[in-house]
N, C-alpha and C positions, 0 to 999 in steps of 0.2 A: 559732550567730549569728542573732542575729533581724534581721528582714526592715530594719526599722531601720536598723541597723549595716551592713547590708549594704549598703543605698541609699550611706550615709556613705562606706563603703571605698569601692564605684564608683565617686562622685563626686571622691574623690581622685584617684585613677588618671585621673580626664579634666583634671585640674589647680586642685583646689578645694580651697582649704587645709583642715585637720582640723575647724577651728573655722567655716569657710564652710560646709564639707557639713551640718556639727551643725546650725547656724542653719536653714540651707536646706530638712534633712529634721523638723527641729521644725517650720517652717511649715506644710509640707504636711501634716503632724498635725495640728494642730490651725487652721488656716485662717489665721485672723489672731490675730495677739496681741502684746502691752507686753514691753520689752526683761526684765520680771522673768518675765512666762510661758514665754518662750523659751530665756531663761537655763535655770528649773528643768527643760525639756522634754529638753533639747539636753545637759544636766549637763556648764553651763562656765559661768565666772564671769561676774556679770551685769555688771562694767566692761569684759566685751571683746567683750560682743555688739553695742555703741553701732557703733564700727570695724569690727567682721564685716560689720554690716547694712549699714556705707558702702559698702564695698567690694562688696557682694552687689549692693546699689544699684545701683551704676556700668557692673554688668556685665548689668544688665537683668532677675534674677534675683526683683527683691524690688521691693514698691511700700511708699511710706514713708506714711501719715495725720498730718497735720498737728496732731492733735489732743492734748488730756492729759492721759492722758499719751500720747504717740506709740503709734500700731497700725502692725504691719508685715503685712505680705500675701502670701506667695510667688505668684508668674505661674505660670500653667498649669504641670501639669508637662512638656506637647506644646510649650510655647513654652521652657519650659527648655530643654528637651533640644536645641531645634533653635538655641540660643544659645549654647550648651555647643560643640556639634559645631559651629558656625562658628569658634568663637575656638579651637578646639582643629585645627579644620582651617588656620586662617590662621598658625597656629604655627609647626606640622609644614612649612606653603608656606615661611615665612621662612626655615627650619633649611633645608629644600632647597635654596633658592636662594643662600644663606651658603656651605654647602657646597660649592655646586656653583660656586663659583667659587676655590673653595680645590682644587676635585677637576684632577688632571692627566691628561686622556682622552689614552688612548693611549701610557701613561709608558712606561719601557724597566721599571718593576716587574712588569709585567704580560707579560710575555715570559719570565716562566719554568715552573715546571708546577704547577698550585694544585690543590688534593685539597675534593672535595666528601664530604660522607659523609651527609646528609640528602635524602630525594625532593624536598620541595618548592625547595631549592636547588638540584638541577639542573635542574629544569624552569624557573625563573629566569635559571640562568646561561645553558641553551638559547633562552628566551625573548628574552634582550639578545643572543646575536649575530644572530641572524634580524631584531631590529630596525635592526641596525647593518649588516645586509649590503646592499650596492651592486652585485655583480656576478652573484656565483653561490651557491648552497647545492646543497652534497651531502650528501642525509640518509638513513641506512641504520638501519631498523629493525629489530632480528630479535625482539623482544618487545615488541610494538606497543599492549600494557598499558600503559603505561608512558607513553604518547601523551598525555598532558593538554591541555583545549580551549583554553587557552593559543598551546600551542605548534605546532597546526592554524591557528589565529590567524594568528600569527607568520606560519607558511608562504605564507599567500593572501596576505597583508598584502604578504611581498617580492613575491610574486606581482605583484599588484597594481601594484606600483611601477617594475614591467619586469626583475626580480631573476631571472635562470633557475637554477628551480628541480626538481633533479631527486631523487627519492625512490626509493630501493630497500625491498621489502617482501618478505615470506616467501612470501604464499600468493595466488590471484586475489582471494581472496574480503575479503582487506585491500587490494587494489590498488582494488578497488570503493568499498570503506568511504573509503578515503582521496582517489581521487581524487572522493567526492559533493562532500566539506568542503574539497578544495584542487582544483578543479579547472580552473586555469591551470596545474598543477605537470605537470610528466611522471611519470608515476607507471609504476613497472616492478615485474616479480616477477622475484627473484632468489633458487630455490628452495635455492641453497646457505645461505642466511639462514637457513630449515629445520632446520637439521640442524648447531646451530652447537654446538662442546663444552663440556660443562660439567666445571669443573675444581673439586672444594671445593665443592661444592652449587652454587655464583657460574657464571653464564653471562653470554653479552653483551646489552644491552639496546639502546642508540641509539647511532647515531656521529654527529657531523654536524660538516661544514668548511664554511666563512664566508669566502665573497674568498679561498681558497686560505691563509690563516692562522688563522682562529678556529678551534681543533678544541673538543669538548667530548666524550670516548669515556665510556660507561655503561654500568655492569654493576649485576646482578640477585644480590641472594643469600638464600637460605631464613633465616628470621629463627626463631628457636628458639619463637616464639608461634605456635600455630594459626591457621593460614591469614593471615600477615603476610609481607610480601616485601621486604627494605630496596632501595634503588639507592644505589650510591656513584657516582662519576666522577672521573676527573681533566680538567682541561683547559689549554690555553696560547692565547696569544696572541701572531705573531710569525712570520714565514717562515722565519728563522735555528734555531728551535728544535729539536734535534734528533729529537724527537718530531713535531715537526708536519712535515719533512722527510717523515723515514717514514710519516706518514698520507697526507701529499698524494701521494706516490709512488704508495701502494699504493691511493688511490681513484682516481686517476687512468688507471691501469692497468685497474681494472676499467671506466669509464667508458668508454675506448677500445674492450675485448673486447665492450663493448655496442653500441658502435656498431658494429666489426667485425662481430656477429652481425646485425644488422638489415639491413647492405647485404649480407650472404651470402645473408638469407629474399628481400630485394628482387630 
């Protein structure tokens, strides 16, 4: 594909019909030129470049010469692009905010247990409860890889907000690393994180619960490529659930034997 063609394909993909990109990347060939130069450069019929050029027109893309026969002119291609990305951003805003009034936060849908199987999706779905958390986060790392600046982010951010935030970690030397980047959180080593089992190559990677309902639990497994590592998750939302039951119990539990240990050292 020559470089061309390729400008062309981009431009579609930002929302520029086939025959706009053509127009648009024949100008910047060749500077300015007559609807019959642009026709043959662009190779699309010369009655639809008259209507290509308006609409190019309109959107700040193309300057028109009054002259005749008419010269057309493409704008910078630094002034394109940053025309391009506005109307492509003010799109993307409308579909959100369309959406998001069609979206039902907190439906009873969301209270059952949904299966993640891509990394950058659960560092997502970890990312949105940390944002939505009001009270407490309990976040237990035992493969602290897996950490993305995101979800550090997140942590200081509830931090920030008054959100108590407590963190279990494997070893001192993560207790260090993490409380530099969250350090409003209480950050503890809990050396049984260490030594956690692996079943199937898969061991465990993050747990974390949100206001006593948001869970999102993660695991680690050897990916059949050289030196590649997938994360799956499941997660729910929901105090009734019977998974997040049994989470909240058993963090809970640990939370208390922590505090039991620290007034036993005092």
């Amino acid at each position: 594909m020559s470089n061309a063609e390729e400008a062309v394909s981009a431009l579609e993909g930002l929302g520029l019909t086939e025959y706009e990109a053509r127009c648009f990347v024949a100008l910047v060939r060749i500077s300015t030129g007559t609807a019959k130069e642009i026709s043959q450069v662009a190779d699309i019929p010369r009655s639809r470049v008259y209507d290509t050029i308006e609409r190019l027109d309109r959107k700040g893309l193309v300057s028109v010469q009054q002259t005749e026969p008419r010269q057309y002119k493409a704008v910078s291609v630094e002034t394109a692009c940053r025309r391009i990305r506005e109307d492509y951003d003010s799109r993307i805003n409308a579909a959100e905010r369309s959406l998001g009034q069609l979206e039902e936060p907190d439906s009873k849908d969301d209270e059952g247990m949904w299966a993640i199987t891509q990394k950058e999706h659960v560092t997502e779905r970890v990312v949105r409860f940390l944002e939505e958390a009001e009270e407490t986060i309990h976040y237990l790392v035992p493969a602290t890889e897996v950490v993305d600046r995101p979800i550090l982010d997140g942590l200081q951010s509830a931090a920030d907000r008054g959100v108590s935030v407590y963190i279990e970690v494997p070893t001192r030397d993560d207790r260090e690393e993490f409380a530099a980047v969250v350090p409003d959180a209480d950050v503890v080593v809990a050396p049984d994180l260490e030594t956690t089992s692996t079943v199937h190559d898969e061991w465990p990677a993050q747990l974390l619960m949100v206001d006593q309902e948001a869970i999102v639990a993660a695991g680690v497994k050897e990916s059949d490529l050289p030196d590649v590592v997938n994360e799956m998750a499941v997660w729910t939302y929901g105090r009734d659930h019977g998974f997040a039951v049994w989470t909240r119990e058993l963090l809970d539990d640990r939370l208390a034997e922590r505090d039991e240990d620290r007034t036993t050292d005092d």
